[in-house]
PANU-603144 format. One record per residue (C-alpha): y, z, x; residue number from 1. Coordinates in Angstrom, 2 decimals. Layout:
{c2: Y c3: Z c1: X i: NUM} .
...
END
This chain:
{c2: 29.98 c3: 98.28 c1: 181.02 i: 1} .
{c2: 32.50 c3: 96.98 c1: 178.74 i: 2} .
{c2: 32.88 c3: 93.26 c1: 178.94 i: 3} .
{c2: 36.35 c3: 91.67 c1: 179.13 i: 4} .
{c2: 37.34 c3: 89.69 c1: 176.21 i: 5} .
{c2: 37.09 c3: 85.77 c1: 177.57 i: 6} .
{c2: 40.93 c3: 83.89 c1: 177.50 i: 7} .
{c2: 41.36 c3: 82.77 c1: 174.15 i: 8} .
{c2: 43.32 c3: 79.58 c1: 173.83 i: 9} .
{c2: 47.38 c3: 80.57 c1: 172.67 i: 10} .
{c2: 46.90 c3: 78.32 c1: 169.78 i: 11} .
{c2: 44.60 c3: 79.94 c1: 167.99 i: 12} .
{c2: 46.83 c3: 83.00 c1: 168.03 i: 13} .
{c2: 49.45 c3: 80.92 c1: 165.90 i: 14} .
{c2: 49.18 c3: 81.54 c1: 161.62 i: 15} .
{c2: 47.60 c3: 77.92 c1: 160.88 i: 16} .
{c2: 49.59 c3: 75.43 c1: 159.11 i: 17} .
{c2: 48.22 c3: 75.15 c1: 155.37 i: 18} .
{c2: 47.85 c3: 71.61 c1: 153.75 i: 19} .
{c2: 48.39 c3: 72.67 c1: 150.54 i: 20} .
{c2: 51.62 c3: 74.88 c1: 149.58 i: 21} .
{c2: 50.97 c3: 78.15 c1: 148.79 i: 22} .
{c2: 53.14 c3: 78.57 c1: 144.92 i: 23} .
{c2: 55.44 c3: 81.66 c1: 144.64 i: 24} .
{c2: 56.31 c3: 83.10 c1: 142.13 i: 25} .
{c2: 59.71 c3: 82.82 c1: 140.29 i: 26} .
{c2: 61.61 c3: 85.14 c1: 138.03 i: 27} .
{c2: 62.29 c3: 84.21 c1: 134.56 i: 28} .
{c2: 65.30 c3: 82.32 c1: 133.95 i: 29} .
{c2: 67.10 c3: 85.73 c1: 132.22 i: 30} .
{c2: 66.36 c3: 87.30 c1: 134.79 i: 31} .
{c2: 68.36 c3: 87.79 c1: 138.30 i: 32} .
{c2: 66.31 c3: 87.47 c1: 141.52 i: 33} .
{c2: 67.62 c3: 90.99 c1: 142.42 i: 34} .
{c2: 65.84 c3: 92.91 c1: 138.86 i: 35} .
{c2: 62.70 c3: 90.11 c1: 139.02 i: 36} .
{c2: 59.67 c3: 92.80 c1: 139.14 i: 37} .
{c2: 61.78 c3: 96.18 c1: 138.77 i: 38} .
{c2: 61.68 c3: 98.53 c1: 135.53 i: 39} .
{c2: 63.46 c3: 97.51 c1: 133.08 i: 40} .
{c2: 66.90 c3: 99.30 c1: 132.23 i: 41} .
{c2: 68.83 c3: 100.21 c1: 129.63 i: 42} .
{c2: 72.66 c3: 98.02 c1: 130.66 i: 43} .
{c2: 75.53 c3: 100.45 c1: 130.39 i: 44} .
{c2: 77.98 c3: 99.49 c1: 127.68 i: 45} .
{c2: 81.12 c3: 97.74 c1: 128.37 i: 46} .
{c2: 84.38 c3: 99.84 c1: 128.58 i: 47} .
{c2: 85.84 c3: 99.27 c1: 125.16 i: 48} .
{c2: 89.05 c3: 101.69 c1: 125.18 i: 49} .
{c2: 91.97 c3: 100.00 c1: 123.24 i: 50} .
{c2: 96.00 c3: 100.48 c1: 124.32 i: 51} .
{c2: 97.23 c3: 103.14 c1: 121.76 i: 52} .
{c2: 100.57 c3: 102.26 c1: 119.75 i: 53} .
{c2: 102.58 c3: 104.92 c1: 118.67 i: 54} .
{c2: 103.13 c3: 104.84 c1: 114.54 i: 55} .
{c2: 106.23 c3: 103.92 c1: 113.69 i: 56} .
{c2: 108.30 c3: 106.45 c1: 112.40 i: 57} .
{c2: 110.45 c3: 105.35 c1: 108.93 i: 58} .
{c2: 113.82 c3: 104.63 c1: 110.80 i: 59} .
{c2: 111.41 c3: 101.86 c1: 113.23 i: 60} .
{c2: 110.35 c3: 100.06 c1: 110.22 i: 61} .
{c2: 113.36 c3: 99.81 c1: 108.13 i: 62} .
{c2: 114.59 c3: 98.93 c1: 111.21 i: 63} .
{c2: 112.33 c3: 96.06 c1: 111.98 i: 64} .
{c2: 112.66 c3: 95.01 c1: 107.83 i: 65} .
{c2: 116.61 c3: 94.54 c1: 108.03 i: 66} .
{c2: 116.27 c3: 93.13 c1: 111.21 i: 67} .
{c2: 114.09 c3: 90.16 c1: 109.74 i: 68} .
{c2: 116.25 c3: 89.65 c1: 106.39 i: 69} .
{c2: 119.32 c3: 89.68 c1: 108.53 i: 70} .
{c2: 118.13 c3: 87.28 c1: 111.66 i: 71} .
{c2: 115.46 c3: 85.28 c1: 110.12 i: 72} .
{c2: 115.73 c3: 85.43 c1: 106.29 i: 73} .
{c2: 119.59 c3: 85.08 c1: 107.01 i: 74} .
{c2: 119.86 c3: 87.14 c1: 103.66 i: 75} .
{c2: 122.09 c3: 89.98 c1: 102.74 i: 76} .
{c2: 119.68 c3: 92.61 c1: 101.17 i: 77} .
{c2: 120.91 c3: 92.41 c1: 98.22 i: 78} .
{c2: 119.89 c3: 88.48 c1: 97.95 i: 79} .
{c2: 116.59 c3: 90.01 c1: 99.29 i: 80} .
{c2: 116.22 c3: 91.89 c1: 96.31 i: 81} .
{c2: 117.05 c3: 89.35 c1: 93.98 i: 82} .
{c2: 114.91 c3: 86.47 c1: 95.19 i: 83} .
{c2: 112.17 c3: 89.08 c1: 95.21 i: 84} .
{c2: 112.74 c3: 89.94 c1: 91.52 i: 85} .
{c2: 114.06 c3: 86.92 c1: 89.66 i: 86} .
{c2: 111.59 c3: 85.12 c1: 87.14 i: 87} .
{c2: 113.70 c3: 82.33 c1: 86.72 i: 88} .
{c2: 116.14 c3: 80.11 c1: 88.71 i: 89} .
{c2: 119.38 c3: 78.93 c1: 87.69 i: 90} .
{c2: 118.66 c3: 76.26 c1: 85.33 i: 91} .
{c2: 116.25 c3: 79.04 c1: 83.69 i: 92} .
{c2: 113.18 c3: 77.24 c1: 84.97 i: 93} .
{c2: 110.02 c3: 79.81 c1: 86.09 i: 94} .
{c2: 110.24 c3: 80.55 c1: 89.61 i: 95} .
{c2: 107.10 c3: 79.71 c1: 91.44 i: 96} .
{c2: 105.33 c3: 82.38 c1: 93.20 i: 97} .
{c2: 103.35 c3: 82.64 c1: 95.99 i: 98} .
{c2: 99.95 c3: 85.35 c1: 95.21 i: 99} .
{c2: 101.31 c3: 87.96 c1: 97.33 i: 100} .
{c2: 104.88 c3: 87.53 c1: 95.84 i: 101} .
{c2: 103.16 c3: 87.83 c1: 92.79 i: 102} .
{c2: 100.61 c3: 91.32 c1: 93.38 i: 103} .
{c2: 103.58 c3: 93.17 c1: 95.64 i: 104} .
{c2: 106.35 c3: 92.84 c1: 92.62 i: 105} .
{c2: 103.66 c3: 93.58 c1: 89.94 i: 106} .
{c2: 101.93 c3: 96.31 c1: 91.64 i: 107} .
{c2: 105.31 c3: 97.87 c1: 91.76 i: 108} .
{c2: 106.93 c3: 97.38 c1: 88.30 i: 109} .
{c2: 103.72 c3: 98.58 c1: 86.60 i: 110} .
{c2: 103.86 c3: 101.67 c1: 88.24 i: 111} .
{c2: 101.00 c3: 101.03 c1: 90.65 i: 112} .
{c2: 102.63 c3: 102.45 c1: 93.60 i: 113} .
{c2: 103.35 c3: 105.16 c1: 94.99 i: 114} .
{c2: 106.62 c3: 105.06 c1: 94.29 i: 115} .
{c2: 107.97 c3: 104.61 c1: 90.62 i: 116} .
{c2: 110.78 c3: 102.24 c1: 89.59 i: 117} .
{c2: 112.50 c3: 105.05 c1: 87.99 i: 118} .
{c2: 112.17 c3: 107.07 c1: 91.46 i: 119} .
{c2: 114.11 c3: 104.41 c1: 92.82 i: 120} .
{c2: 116.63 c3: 103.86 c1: 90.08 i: 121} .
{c2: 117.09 c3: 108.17 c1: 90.43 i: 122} .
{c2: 117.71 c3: 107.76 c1: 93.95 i: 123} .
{c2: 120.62 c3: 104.73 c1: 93.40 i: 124} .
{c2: 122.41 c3: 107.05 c1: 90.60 i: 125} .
{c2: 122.41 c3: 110.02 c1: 93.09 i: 126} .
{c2: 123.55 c3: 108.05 c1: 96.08 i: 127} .
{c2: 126.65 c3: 109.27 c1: 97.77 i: 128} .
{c2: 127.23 c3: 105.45 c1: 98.88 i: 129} .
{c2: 127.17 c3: 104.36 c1: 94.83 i: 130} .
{c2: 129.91 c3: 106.92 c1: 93.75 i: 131} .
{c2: 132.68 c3: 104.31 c1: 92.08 i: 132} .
{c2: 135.65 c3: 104.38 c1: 94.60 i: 133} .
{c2: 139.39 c3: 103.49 c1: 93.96 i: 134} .
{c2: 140.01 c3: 99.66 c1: 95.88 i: 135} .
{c2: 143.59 c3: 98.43 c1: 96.24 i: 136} .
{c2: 145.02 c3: 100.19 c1: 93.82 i: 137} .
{c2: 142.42 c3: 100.01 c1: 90.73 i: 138} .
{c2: 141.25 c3: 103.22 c1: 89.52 i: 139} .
{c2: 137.68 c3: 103.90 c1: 89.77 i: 140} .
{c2: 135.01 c3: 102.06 c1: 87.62 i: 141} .
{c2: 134.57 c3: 105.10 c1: 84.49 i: 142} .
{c2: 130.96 c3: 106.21 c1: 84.19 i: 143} .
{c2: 128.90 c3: 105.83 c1: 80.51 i: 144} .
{c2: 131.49 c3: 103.01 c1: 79.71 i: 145} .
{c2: 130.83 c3: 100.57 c1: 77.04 i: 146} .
{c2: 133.16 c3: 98.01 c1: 78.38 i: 147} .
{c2: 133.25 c3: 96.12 c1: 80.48 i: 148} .
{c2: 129.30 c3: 94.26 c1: 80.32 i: 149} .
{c2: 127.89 c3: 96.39 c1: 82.89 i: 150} .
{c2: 126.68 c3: 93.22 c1: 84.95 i: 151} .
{c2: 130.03 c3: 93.19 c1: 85.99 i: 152} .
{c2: 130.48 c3: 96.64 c1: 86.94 i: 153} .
{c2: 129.82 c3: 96.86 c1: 91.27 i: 154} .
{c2: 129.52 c3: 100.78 c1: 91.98 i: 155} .
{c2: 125.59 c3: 101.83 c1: 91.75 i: 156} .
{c2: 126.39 c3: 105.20 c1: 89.48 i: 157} .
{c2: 129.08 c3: 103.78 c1: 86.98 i: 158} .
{c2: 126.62 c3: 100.07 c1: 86.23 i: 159} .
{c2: 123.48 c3: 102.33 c1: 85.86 i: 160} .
{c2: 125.15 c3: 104.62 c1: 83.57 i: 161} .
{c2: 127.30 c3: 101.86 c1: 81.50 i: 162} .
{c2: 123.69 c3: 100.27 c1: 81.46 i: 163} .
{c2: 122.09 c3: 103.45 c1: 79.50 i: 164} .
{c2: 125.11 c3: 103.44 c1: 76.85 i: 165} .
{c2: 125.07 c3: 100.03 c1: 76.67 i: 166} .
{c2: 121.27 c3: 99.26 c1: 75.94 i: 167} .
{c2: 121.37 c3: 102.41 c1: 73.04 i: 168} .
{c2: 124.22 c3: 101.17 c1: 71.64 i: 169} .
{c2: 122.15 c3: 97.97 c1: 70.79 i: 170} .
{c2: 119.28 c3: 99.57 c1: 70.01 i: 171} .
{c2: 121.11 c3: 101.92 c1: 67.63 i: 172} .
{c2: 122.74 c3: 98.10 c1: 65.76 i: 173} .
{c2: 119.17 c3: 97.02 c1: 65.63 i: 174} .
{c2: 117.47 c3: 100.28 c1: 63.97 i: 175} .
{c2: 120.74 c3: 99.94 c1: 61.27 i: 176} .
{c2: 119.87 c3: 96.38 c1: 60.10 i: 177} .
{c2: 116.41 c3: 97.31 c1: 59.66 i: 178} .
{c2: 117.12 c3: 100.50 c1: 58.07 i: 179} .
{c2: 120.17 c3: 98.83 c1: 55.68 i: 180} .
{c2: 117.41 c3: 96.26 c1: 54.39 i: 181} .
{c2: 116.97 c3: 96.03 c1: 50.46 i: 182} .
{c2: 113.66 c3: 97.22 c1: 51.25 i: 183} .
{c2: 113.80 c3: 100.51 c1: 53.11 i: 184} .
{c2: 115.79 c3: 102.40 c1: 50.38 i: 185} .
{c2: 118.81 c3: 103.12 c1: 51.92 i: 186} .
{c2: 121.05 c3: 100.02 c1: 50.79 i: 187} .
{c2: 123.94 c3: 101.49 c1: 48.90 i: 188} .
{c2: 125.23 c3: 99.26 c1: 46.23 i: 189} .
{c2: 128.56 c3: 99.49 c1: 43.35 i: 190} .
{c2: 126.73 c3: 101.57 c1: 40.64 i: 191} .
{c2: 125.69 c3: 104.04 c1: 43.74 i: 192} .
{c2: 129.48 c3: 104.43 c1: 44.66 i: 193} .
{c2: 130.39 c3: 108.08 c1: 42.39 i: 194} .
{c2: 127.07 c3: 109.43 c1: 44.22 i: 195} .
{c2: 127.98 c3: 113.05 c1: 45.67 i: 196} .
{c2: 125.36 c3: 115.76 c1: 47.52 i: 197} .
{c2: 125.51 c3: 117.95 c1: 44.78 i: 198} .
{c2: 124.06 c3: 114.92 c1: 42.72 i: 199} .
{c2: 120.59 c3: 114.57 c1: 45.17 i: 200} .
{c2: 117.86 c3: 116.23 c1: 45.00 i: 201} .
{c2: 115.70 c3: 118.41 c1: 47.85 i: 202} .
{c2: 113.50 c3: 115.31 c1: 47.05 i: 203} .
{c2: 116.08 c3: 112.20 c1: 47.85 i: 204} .
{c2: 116.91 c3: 114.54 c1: 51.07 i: 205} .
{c2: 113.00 c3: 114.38 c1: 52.18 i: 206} .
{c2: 112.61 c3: 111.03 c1: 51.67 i: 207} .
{c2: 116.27 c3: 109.62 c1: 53.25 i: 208} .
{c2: 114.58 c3: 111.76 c1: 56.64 i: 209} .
{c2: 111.80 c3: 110.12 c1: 56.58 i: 210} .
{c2: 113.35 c3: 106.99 c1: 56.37 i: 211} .
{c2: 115.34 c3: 107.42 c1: 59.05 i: 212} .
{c2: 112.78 c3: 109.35 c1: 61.47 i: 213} .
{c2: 110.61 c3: 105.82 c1: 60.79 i: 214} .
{c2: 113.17 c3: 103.29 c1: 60.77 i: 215} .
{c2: 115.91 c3: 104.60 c1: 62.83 i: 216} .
{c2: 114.16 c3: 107.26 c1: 65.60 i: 217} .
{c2: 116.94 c3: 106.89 c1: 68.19 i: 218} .
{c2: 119.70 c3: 107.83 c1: 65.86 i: 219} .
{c2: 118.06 c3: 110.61 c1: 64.58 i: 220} .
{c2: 116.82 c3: 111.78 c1: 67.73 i: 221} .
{c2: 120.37 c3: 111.95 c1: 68.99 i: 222} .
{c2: 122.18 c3: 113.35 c1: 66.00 i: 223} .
{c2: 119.65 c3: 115.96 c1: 65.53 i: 224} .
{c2: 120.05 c3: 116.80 c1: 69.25 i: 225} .
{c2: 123.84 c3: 117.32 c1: 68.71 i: 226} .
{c2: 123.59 c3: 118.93 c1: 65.65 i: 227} .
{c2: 121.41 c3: 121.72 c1: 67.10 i: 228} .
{c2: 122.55 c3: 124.12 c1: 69.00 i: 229} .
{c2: 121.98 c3: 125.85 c1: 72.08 i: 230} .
{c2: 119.15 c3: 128.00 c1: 71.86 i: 231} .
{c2: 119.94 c3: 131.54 c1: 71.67 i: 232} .
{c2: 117.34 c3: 134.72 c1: 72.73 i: 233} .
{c2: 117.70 c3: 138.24 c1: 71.88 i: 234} .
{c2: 115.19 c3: 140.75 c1: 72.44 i: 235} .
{c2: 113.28 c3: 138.18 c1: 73.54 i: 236} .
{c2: 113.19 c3: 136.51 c1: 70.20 i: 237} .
{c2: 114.36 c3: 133.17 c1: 69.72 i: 238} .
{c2: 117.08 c3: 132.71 c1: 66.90 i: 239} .
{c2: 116.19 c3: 130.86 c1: 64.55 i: 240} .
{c2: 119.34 c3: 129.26 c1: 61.97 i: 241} .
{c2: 118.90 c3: 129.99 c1: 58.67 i: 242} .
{c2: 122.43 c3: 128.50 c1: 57.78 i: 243} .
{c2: 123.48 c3: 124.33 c1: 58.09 i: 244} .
{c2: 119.75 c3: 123.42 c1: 59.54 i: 245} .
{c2: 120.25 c3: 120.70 c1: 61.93 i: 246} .
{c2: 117.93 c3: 118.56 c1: 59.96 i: 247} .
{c2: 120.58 c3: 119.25 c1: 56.96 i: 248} .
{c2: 123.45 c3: 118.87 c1: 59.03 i: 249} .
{c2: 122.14 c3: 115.44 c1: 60.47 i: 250} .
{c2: 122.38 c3: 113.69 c1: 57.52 i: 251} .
{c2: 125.75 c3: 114.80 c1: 56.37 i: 252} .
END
């Protein structure tokens, strides 16, 4: 006979109220309540992508460049250029110079770029814009002149090439006073006056070359050059000149 369970007061039924509090436990402070007690993962990087930009192409950036001399510089280029190159001011003081003034012009001008001076001096003297032009009525500037100073000449092609003649003509003057000194043998003097070829030696004609190969190497160079001729090739061979050798002929 199963016996019935006897009434059991509705209180006791009820979880009983502790005295002390029970502690939980709490996640560390790195830690979120939501990851406190799961495995720990591996956090997926950040998206990192960055907005491509196009290259400029050469026309963009000379572009942008004029656009900053013209608008914020307020230079013409060719001030640009000149404030970029100058040494010295007006007064012929040095011109102070910032360090990256200073690397930029040098790098350049010692040839430690990729582009030479002489590159860009090649590409001025073959520049349709730097032909010399007739203006109101004057003829053009003449090419390889000698006159006027060519600081004075405007056109690109006739200053550079005045500039060449100009610079070789003084270096020419300077390799005759040096050569022309008492000391270098070739002063002439009165009791040298009734001196004729037929009156010096193979020997006096060696050593008057060599004196002017050491002391004069431009003017030799170029009156040997014009006193050779073109180079002539048959069968192959080149002709050699048995007759008036330029080196003869040079110092006639």
């Amino acid at each position: 006979m199963v016996q019935s369970c006897p009434d059991v007061p509705d209180d006791l039924w009820r979880s009983p109220t502790p005295q002390t509090p029970i502690p939980t436990l709490q996640p560390p402070p790195s830690s979120s309540p939501s990851s406190f007690m799961s495995a720990p993962t591996t956090q997926a990087p950040m998206n990192s992508t960055r907005k491509y930009t196009p290259r400029l192409t050469h026309e963009k950036k000379l572009q942008l460049i004029f656009e900053t001399i013209r608008d914020v510089a307020k230079w013409s280029f060719a001030e640009f250029l000149y404030y970029a190159f100058r040494t010295k001011d007006g007064d012929g003081h040095e011109v102070s110079r910032t360090a990256q003034h200073a690397a930029i012009i040098s790098r350049f001008l010692s040839g430690r770029d990729h582009h030479l001076p002489a590159g860009i001096i090649d590409l001025w003297l073959k520049h349709p814009d730097g032909r010399p032009k007739t203006r109101s009525g004057l003829t053009a500037e003449p090419l390889y002149s000698p006159t006027p100073p060519y600081s004075q000449i405007k056109a690109a092609r006739a200053s550079i090439t005045s500039f060449a003649v100009q610079i070789v003509e003084k270096q020419l003057q300077k390799e005759q006073r040096v050569v022309l000194q008492p000391s270098n043998g070739l002063a002439i003097g009165k009791s040298s006056l009734d001196l004729t070829w037929e009156k010096i030696s193979s020997t006096t004609t060696e050593s008057i070359m060599n004196v002017l190969m050491t002391h004069q190497p431009l003017y030799w160079h170029y009156t040997l050059t014009l006193a050779t001729p073109a180079r002539r090739i048959r069968n192959g061979v080149v002709v050699e000149r048995k007759y008036r050798p330029p080196k003869i002929v040079s110092l006639q």
